[in-house]
N, C-alpha and C positions, 0 to 999 in steps of 0.2 A: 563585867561580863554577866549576862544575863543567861539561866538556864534551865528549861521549863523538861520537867520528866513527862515522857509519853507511855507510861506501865510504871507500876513496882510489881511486878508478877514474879519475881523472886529477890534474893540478897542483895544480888549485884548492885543495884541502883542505889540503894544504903549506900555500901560504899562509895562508889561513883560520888554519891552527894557530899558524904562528908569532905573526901579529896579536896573535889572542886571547890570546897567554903573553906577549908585551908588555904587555898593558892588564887582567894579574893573572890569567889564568883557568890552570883545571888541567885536564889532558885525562886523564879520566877512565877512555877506554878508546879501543880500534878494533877493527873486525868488518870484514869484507869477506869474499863469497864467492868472487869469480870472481879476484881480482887479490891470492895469498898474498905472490909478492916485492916490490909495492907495500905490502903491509901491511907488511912485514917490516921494508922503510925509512922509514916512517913511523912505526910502532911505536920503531925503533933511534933513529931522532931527534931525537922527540919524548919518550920514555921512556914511553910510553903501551903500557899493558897490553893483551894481546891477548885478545880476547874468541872465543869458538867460534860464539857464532849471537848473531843479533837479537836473541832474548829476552833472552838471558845479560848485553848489554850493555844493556840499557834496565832489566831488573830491578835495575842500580848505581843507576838514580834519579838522572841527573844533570842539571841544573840547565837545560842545553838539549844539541840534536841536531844539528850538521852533518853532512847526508846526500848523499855523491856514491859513489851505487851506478852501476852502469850502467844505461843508462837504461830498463830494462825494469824494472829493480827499483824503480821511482823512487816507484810510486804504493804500491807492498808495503811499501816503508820509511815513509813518510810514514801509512801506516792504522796502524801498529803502535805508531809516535807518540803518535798522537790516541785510540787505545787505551788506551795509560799515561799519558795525559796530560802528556806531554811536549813543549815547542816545539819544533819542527824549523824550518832556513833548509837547503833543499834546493837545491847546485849544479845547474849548466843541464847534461845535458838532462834535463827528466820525462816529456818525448813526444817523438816523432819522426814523428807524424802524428795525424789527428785521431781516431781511437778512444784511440792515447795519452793525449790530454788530456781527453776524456770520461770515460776513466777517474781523471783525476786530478781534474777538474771535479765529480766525484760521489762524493769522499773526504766518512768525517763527519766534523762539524765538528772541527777544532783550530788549534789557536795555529802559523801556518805561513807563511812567503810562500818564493816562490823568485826569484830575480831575477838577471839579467849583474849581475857589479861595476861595469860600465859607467856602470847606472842611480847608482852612487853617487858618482862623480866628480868631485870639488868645481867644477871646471870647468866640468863641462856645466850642474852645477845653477847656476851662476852668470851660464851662458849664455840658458839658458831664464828666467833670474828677467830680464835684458834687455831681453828680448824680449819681455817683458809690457809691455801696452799698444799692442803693436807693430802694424800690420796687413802678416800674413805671406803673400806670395805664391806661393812654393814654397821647397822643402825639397830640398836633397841630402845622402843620410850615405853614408860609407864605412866598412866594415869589412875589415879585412886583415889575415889570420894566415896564415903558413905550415905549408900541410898535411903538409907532409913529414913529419912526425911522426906524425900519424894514416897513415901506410902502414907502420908495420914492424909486425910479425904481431901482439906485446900490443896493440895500440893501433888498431888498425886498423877495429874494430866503431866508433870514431869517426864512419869517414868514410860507412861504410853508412847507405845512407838507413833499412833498418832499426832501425840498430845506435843511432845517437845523431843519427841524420838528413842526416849527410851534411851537405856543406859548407854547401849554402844555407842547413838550422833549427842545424848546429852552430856553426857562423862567425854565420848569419845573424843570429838572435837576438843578438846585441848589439848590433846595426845598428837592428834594429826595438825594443831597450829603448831606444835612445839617442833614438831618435823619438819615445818615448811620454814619454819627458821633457818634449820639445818640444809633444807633440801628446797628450797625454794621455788615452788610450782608445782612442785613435781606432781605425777601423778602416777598412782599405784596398781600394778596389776597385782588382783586380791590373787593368791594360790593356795593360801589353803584359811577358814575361818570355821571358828568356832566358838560355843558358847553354854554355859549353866545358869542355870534359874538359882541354885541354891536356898530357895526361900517361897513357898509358893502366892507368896502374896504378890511377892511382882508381876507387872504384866510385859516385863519385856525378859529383864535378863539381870545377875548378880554378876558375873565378868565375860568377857570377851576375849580371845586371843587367835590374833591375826598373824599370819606371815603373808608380808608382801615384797614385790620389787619396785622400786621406784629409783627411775632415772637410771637402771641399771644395777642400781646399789640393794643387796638384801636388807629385808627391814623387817622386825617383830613390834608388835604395838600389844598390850598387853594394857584393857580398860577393865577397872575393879570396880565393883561397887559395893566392898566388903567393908564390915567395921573395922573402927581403928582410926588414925592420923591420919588428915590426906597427907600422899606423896606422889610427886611429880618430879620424875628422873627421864634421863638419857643416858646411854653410853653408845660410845662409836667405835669401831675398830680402825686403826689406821698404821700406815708403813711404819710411826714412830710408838705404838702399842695403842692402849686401851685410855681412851678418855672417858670419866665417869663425872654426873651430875643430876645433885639432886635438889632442888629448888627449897631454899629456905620457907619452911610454914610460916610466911609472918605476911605482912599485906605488901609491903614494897618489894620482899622479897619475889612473892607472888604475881607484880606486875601492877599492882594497882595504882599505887604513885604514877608509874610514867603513863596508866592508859587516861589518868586523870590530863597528864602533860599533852599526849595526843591528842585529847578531847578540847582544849583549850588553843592545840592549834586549829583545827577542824575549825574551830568558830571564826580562825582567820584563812578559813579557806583553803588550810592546805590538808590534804588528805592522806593520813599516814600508811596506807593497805592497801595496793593495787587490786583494783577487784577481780583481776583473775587469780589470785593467789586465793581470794576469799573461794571463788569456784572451786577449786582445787583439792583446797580443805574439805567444804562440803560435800564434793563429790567422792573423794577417799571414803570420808567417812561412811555417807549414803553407802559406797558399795561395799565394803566393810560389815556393816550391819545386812543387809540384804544376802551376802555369801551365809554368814552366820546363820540368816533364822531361813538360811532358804529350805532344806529340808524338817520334815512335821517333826521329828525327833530332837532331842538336846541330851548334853551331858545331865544325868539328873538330878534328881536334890539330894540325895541323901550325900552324906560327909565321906568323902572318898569318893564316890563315885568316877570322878573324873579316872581313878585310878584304874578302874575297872575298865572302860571306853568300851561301854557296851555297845550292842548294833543296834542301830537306827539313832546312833547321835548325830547332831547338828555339827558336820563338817562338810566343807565341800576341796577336792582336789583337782588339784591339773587343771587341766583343760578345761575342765568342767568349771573350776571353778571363779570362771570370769574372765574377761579380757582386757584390757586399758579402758579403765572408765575416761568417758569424753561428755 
């Protein structure tokens, strides 16, 4: 199997690459335009040939496409795909708001999904197979990476809400794939969101905390972008008590094995993410983040703050604060 990268505009595709040259595959090329000294080590790596443009690497005709452009380029790489008929498994992010994924909602058709590696986590899915037949009361997930990384100047279009959506759809989204594991499809009316800078270098946000409803079921999603370990948990409440999980730090733990596995079927055409679930996600997310920074106020930086919930922070409630994103 042949497998030419379309971005290394962040970590993922490393991995991704390594994976796939475990489980026999050859990397056929790499393109990138914005990000030459990430090509340059991913190329030196890998041994994988550098290619000048888009065209030049998809006219190699390789067997499938992993694409982590930045996120503006997300829907341009993925049309160019479905053009040559090529599968693509396009890393997160493809939008960072909702004409983002309108635009990516109204690609023609082709052999495609996108997804967190979260969604693939032998764990979770073991978690959610549980929890069937279960009757589930509410849901809490956490997600937590540390953004220090997204603030030095390559890397930094990260954290913009423009750029890759900022902490809430860049953190967020694994928070809201992990939930569509559990909750599959669903989608969330936001009731109440909010959020702190903690740090004034960011330009979106240092965590987020949402209550929502989805499918009926109360849900809290709690997005970190504090130091420390990441960790990515769940727990559920059900008629037979309190199911808790917290995803092992390690790469297979994390998902990355089986998205390597899904990636490998993709190239035999079957596509492992129904894309309205990928909708789903994104639109959680999107309105998530938009309840959050909807008023000009935030919880503010100083340490404690949150404690104090002075006036004019970034909450929105009730009614006000949103309907069934569609």
């Amino acid at each position: 199997m042949r497998v030419a990268f379309a971005g290394v505009a962040h970590s993922h595709p490393f991995s991704d690459a390594a994976g796939l040259i475990a489980r026999g595959a050859e990397i056929a090329g790499v393109w990138d335009q914005d990000d030459p000294e990430r090509r340059r080590d991913f190329s030196a790596r890998f041994g994988a040939p550098v290619l000048s443009g888009l065209d030049d690497l998809l006219a190699g005709n390789p067997d499938v496409v992993v694409a982590t452009p930045r996120t503006s380029r997300a829907a341009e790489v993925a049309e160019a795909c479905a053009q040559a008929g090529i599968p693509v498994f396009a890393n997160k992010t493809i939008a960072a708001d909702a004409a983002g994924l309108a635009r990516w909602e109204a690609l023609p058709p082709g052999v495609r999904f996108t997804s967190s590696v979260l969604r693939f986590a032998p764990a979770l899915a073991a978690f959610a197979t549980a929890l069937r037949g279960e009757r589930v009361h509410a849901v809490d997930v956490h997600a937590q990476h540390d953004i220090a990384g997204f603030l030095t100047a390559d890397r930094r279009w990260q954290d913009e809400p423009s750029g890759a959506g900022g902490t809430l759809v860049n953190i967020g989204l694994h928070a809201w794939e992990m939930l569509d594991v559990l909750l599959p499809g669903g989608r969330a009316e936001i009731r109440s969101a909010v959020r702190t800078t903690g740090d004034p270098r960011t330009s979106s946000e240092l965590l987020g905390s949402v209550h929502a409803v989805v499918e009926g079921i109360p849900v809290s999603v709690t997005i970190a972008g504090v130091g420390g370990a990441d960790r990515y948990a769940v727990r559920a409440w059900t008629d037979r008590g309190t199911r808790e999980l917290v995803l092992p730090d390690e790469a297979d733990g994390l998902g990355y094995g089986a998205t390597a596995d899904a990636v490998c079927a993709l190239a035999r055409g079957v596509v492992p993410v129904d894309p309205r679930r990928t909708s789903a996600v994104y639109r959680n997310a999107i309105a998530a983040a938009e309840a959050a920074r909807r008023d000009e106020g935030f919880l503010g930086t100083e340490t404690g703050a949150a404690l104090r919930l002075p006036r004019g922070h970034a909450r929105t409630d009730g009614d006000d604060a949103g309907s069934e994103t569609t």
